[in-house]
LUMNU-416299 format. One record per residue: residue number from 1; residue in one letter; y, x, z of N, C-alpha, C in turn. Coordinates in Angstrom, 3 decimals, decimal comma, always signed. Atoms other than C-alpha are relative to their C-alpha. Layout:
<martis>
MARTI    n  res       n_v       n_u       n_w      ca_v      ca_u      ca_w       c_v       c_u       c_w
MARTI  NUM    A         Y         X         Z         Y         X         Z         Y         X         Z
...
</martis>
This chain:
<martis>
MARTI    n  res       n_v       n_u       n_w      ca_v      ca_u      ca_w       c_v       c_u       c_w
MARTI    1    X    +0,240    +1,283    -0,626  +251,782   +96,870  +177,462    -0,519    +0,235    +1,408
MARTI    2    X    +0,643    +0,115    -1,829  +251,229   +96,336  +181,603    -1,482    -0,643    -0,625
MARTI    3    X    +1,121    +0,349    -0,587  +247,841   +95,851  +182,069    -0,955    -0,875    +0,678
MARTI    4    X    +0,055    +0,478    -1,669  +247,883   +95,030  +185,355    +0,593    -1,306    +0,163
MARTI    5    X    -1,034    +1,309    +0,011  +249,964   +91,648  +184,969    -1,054    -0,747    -1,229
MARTI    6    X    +0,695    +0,876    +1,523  +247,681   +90,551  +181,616    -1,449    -0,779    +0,707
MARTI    7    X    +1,229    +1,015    -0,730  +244,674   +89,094  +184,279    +0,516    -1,069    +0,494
MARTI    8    X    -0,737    +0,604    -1,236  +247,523   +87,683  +186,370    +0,271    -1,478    -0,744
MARTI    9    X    -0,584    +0,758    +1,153  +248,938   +85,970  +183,043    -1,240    -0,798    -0,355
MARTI   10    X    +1,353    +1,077    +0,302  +245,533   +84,860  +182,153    -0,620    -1,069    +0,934
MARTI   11    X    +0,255    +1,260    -1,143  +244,948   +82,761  +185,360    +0,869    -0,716    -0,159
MARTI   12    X    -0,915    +0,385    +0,175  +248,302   +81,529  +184,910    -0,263    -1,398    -1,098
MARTI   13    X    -0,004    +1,168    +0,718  +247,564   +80,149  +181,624    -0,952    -0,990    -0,118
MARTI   14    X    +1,322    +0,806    -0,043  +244,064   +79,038  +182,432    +0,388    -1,732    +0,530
MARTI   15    X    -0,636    +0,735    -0,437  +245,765   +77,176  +184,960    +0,654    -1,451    -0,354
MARTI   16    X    -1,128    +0,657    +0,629  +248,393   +75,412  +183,149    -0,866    -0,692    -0,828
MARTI   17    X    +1,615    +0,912    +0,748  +245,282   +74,056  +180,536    -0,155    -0,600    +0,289
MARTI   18    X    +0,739    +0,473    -0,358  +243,317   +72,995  +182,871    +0,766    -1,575    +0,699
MARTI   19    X    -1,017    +1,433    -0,699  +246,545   +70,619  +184,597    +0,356    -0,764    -0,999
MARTI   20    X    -0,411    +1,157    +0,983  +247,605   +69,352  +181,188    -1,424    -0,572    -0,328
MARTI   21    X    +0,932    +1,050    +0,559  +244,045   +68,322  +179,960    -0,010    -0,902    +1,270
MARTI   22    X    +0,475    +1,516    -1,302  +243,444   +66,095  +183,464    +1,215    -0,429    -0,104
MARTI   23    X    -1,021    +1,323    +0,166  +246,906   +64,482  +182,458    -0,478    -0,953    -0,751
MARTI   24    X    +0,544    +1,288    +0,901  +245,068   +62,839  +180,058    -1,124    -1,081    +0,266
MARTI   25    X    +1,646    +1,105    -0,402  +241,841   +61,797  +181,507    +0,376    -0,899    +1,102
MARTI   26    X    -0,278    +1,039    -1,172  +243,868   +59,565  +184,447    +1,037    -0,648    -0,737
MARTI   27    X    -0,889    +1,460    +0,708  +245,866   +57,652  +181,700    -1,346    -1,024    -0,178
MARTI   28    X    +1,275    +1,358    -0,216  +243,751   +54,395  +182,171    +0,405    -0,541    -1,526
MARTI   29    X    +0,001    +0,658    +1,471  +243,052   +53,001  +178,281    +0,666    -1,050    -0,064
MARTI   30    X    -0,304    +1,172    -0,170  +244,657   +49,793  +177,383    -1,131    -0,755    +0,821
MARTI   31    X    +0,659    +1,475    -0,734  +243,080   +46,532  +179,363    -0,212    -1,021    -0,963
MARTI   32    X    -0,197    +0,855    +1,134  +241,830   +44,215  +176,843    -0,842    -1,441    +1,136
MARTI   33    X    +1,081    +1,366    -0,389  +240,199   +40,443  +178,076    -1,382    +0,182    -0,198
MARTI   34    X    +1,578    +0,017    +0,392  +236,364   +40,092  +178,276    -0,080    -1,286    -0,299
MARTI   35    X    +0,449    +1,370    -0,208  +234,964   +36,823  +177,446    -1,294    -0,294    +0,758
MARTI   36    X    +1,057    +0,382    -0,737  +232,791   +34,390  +179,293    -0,981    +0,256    -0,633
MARTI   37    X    +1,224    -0,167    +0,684  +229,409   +34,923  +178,843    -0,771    -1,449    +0,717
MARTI   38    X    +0,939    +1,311    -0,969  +226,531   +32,210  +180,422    +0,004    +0,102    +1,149
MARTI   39    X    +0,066    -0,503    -1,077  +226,383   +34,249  +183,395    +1,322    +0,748    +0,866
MARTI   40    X    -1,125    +0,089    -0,316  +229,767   +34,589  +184,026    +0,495    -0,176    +1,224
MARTI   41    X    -0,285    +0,585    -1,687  +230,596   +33,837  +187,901    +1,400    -0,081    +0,525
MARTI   42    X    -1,194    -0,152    -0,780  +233,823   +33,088  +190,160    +0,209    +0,826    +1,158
MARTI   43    X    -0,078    -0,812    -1,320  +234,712   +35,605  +192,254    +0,082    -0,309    +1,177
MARTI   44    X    -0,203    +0,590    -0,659  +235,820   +33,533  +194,803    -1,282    -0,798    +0,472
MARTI   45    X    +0,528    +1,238    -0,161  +233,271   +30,542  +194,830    -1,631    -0,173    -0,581
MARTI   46    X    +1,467    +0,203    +0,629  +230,439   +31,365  +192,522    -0,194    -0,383    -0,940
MARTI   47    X    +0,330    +0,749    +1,353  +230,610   +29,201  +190,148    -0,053    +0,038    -1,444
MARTI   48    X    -0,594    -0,332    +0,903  +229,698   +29,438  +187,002    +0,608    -0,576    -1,163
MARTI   49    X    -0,814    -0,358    +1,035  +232,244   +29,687  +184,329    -0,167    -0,901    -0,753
MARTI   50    X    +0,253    +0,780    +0,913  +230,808   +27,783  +181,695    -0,455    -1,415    +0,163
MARTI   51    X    -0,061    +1,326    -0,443  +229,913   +25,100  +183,458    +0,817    -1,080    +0,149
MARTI   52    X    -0,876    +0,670    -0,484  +233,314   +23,881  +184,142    +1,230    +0,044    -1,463
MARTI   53    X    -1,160    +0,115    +0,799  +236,325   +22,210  +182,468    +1,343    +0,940    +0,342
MARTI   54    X    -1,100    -0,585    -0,092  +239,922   +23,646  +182,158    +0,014    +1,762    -0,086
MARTI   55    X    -0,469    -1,236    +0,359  +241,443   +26,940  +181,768    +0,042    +1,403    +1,042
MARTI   56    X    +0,605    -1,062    -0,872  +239,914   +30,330  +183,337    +1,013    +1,138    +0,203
MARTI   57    X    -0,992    -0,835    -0,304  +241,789   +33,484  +184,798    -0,989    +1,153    -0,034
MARTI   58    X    +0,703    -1,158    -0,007  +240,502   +37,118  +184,560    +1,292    +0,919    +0,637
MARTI   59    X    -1,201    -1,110    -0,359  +242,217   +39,998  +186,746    -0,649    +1,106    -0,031
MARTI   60    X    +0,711    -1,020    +0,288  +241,281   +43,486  +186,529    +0,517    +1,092    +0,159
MARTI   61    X    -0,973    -1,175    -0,635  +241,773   +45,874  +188,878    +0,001    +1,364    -0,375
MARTI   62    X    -0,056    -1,485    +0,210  +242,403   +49,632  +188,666    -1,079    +0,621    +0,383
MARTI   63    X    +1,370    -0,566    -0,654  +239,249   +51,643  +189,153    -1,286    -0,569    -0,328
MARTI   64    X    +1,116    +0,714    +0,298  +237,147   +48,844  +188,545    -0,239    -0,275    -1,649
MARTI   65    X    +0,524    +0,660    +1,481  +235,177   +48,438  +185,282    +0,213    -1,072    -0,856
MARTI   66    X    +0,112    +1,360    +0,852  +234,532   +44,827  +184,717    +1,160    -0,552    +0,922
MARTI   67    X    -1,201    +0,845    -0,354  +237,370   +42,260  +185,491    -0,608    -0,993    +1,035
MARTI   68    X    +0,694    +1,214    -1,185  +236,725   +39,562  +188,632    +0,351    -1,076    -1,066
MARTI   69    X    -0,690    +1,017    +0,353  +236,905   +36,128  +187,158    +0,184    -1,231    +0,729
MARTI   70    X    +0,088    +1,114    -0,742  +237,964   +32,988  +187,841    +0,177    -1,439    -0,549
MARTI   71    X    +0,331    +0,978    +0,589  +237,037   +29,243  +187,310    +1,129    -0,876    -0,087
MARTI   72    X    -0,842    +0,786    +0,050  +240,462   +28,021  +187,459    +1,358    +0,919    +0,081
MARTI   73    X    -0,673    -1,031    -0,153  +243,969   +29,769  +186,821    +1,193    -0,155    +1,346
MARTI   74    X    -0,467    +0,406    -1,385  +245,341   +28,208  +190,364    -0,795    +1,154    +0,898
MARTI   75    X    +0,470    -0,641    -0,948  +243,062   +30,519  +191,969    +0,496    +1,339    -0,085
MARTI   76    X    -0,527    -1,235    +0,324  +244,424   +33,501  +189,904    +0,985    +0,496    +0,903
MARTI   77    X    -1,690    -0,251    -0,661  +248,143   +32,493  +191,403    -0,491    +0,066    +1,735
MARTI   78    X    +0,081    +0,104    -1,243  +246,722   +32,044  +194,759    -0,398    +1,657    +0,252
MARTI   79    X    -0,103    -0,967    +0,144  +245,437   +35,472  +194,750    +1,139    +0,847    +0,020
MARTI   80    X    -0,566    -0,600    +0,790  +248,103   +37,537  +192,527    +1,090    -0,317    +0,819
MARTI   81    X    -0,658    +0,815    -0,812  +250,588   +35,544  +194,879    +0,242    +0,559    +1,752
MARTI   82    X    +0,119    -0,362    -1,858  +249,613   +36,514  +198,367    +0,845    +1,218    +0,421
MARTI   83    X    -0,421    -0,678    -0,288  +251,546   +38,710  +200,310    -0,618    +1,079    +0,430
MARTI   84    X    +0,430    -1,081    -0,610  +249,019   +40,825  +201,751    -1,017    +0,779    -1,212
MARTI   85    X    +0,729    -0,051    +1,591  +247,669   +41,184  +197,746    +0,395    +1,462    +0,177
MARTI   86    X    -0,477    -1,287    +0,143  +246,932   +45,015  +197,737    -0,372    +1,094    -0,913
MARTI   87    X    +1,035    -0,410    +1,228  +244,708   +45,502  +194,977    +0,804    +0,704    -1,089
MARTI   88    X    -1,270    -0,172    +1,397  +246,463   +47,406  +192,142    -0,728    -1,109    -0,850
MARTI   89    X    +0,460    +0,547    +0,897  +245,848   +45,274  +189,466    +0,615    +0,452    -1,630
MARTI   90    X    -0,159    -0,656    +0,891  +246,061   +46,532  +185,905    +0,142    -0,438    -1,051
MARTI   91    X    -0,539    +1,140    +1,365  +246,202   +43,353  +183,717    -0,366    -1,582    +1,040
MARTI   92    X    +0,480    +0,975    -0,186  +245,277   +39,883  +184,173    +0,472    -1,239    -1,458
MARTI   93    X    +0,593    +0,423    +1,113  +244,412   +37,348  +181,517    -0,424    -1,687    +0,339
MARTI   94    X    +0,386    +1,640    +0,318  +244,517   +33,278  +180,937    -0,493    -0,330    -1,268
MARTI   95    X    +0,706    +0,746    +1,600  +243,175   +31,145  +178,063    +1,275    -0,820    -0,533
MARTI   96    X    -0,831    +1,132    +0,347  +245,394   +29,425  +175,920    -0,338    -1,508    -0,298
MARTI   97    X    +0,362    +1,251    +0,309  +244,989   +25,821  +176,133    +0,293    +0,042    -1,122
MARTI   98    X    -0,106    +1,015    +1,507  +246,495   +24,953  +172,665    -0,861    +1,062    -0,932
MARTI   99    X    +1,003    -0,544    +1,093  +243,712   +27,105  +171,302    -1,748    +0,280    +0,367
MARTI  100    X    +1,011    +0,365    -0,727  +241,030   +26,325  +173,524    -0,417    -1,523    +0,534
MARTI  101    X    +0,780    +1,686    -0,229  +238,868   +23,071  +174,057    -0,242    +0,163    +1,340
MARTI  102    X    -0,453    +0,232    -1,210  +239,744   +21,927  +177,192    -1,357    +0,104    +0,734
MARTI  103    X    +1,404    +0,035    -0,695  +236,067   +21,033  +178,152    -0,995    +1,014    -0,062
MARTI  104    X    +0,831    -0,945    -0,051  +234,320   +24,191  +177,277    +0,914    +0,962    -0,931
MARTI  105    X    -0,521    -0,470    +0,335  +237,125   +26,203  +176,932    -1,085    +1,748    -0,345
MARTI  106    X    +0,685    -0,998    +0,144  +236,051   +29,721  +175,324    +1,335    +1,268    -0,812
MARTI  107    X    -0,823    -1,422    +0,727  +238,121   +33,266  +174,176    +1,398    -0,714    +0,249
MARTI  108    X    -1,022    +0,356    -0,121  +241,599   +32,428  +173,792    +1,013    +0,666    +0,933
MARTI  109    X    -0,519    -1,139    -1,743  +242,522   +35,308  +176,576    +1,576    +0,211    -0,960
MARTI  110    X    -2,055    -0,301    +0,561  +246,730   +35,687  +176,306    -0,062    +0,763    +1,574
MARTI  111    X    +0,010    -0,361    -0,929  +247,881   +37,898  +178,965    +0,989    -0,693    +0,828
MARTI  112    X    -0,150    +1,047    -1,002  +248,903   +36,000  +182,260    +1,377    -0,016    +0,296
MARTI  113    X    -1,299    -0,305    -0,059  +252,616   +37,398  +182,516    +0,650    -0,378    -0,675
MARTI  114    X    -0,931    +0,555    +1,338  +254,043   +36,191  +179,347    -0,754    -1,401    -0,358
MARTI  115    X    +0,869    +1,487    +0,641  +251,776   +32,915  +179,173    +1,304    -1,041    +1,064
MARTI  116    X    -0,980    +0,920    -0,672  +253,823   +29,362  +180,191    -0,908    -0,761    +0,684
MARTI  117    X    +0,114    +0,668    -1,270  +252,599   +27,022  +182,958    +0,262    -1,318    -0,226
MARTI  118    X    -0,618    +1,274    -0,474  +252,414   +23,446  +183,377    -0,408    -0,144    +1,201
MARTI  119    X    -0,200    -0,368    -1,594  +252,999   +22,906  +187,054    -0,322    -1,781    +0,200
MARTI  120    X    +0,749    +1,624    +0,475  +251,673   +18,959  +187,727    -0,316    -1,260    -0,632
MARTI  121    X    +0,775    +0,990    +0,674  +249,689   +17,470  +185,317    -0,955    -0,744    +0,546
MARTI  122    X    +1,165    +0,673    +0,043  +247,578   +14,869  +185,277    -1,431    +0,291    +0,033
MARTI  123    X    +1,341    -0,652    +0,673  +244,699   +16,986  +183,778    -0,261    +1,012    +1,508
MARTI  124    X    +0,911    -1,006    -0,567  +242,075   +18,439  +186,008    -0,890    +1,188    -0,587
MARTI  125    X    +0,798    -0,863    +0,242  +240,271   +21,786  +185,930    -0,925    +0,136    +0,758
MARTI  126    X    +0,779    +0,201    -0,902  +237,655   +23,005  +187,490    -0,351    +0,005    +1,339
MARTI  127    X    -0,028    +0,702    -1,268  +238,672   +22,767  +191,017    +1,102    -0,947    +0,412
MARTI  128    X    -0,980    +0,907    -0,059  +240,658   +19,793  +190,643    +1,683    +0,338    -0,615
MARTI  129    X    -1,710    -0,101    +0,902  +244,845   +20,155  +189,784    +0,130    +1,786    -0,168
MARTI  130    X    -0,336    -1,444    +0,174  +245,290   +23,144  +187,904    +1,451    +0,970    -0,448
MARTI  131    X    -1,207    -0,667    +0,363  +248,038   +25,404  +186,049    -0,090    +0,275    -1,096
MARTI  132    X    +0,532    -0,185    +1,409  +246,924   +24,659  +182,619    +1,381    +1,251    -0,612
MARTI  133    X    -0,505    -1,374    +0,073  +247,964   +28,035  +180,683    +0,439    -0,049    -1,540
MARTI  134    X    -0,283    +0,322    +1,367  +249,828   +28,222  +177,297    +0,904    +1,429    -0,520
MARTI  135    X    -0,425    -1,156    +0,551  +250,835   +31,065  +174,780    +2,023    -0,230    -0,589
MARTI  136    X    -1,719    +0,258    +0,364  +254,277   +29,412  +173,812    +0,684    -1,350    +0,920
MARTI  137    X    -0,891    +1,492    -0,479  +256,802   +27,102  +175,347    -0,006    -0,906    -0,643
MARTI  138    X    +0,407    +1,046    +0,696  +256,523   +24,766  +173,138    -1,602    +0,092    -0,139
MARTI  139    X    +1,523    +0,175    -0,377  +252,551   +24,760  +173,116    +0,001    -1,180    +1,212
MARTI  140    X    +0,213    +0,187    -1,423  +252,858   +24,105  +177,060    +0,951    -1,874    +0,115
MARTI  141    X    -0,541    +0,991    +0,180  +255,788   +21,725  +176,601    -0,420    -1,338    -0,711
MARTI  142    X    +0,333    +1,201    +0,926  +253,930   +19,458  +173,846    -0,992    -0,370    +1,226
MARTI  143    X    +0,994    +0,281    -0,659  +251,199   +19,425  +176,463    +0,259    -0,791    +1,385
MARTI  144    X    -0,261    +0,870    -0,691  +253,244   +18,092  +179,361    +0,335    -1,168    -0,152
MARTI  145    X    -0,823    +1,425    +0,391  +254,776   +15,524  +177,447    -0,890    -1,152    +0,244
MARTI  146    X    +0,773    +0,925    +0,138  +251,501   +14,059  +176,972    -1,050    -0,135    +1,225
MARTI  147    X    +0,582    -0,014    -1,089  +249,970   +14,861  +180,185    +0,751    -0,073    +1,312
MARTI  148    X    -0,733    -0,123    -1,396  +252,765   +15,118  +182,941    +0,102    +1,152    +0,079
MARTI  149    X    -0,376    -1,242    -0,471  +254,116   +17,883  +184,620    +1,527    +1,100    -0,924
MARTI  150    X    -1,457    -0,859    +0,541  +256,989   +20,625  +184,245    -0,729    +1,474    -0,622
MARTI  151    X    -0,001    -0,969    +0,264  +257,108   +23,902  +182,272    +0,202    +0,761    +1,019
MARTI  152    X    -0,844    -1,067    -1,047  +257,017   +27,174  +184,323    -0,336    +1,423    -0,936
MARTI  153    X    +0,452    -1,001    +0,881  +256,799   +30,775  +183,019    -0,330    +0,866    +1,080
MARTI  154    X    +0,784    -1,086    -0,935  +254,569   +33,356  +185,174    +1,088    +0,093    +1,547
MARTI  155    X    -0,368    -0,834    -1,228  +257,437   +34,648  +187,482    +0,811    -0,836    +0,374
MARTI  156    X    -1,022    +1,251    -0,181  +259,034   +30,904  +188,059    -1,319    -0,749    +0,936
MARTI  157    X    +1,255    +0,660    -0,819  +255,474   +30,272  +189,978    +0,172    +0,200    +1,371
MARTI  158    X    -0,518    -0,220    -1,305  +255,632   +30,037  +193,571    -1,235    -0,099    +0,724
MARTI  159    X    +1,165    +0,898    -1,240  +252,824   +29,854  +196,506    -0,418    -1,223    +0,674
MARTI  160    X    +0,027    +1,103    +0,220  +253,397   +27,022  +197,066    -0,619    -1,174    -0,795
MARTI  161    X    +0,778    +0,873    +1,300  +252,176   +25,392  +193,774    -1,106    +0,267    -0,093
MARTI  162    X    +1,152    -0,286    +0,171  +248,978   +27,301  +194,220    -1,247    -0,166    +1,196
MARTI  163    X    +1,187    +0,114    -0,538  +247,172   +25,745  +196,902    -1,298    -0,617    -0,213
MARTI  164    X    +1,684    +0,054    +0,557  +243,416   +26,057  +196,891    -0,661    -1,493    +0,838
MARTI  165    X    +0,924    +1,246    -0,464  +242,584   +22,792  +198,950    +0,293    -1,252    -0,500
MARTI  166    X    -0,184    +1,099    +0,681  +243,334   +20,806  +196,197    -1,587    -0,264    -0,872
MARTI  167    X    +0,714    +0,262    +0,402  +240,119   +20,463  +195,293    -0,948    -1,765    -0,455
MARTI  168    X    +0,988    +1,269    +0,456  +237,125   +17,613  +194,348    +0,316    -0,754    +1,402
MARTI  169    X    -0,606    +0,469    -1,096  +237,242   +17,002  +198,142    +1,173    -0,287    +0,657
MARTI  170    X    -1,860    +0,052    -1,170  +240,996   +17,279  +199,166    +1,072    -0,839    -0,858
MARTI  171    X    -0,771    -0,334    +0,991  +242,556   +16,572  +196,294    +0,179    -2,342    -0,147
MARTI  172    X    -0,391    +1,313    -0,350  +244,199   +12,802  +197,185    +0,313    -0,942    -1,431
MARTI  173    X    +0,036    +0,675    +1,115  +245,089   +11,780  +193,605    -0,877    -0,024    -0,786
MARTI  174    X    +1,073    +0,051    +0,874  +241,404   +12,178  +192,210    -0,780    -1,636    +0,392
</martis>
């Protein structure tokens, strides 16, 4: 047996170890939803969470621990939406209305990509006209019927539909 080549071989394979175990430690775990707590806040605005009616948004970027949230899922799209949006983001997360109480909505997290959209309803959230959030087309659909507005599904949303100065103050049909 060489010798002289069996140290060479042993760095080699040290090597090779040491690159497959750190393949594993930068696979990021699944992303699961957090729920509100009391102290809950809007990333944006402050506000908190539990205080307010309608249906909340959670996004949750890469790197970061806890998820930003937010008091309305119009603010999500306004965000998630933007062109100069550079954040990786690694999930994001609505409530399902048809399994959440509208006025102190709670848990109900569906993830935000596969959830359906009603695009203008009647129904306010908590900064005035929102994008109430639903786990099935039919859910969303029973819900416009009786409230107004059209079905949309995540990637049928536009910038447009998500402006933020529809609020308490701006917001001409309140």
């Amino acid at each position: 047996m060489n010798t002289h080549r069996l140290p060479g071989l042993t760095v080699a394979l040290l090597a090779c170890a040491l690159l497959l175990s750190a393949c594993g430690k930068n696979a990021e775990a699944p992303v699961t939803a957090q729920d509100i707590t009391q102290e809950s806040f809007c990333a944006l605005d402050g506000m908190l969470l539990a205080d307010y009616p309608g249906p909340k948004a959670q996004i949750h970027y890469s790197g970061q621990a806890a998820p930003e949230f937010y008091c309305d899922t119009m603010e999500m799209f306004a965000l998630l939406l933007k062109p100069e949006q550079a954040r990786l983001v690694s999930a994001a997360f609505v409530q399902d209305m048809a399994r959440a109480d509208w006025n102190m909505p709670r848990g109900a997290w569906i993830d935000a990509k596969s959830a359906f959209y009603v695009v203008g309803s009647k129904k306010r959230g908590a900064m005035g006209p929102t994008l109430p959030s639903f786990g099935s087309r039919e859910s969303a659909q029973k819900f416009a019927d009786a409230e107004g507005g059209k079905v949309l599904a995540f990637a049928e949303i536009t910038p447009d539909m998500t402006r933020l100065d529809g609020g308490a103050l701006h917001d001409k049909r309140m």
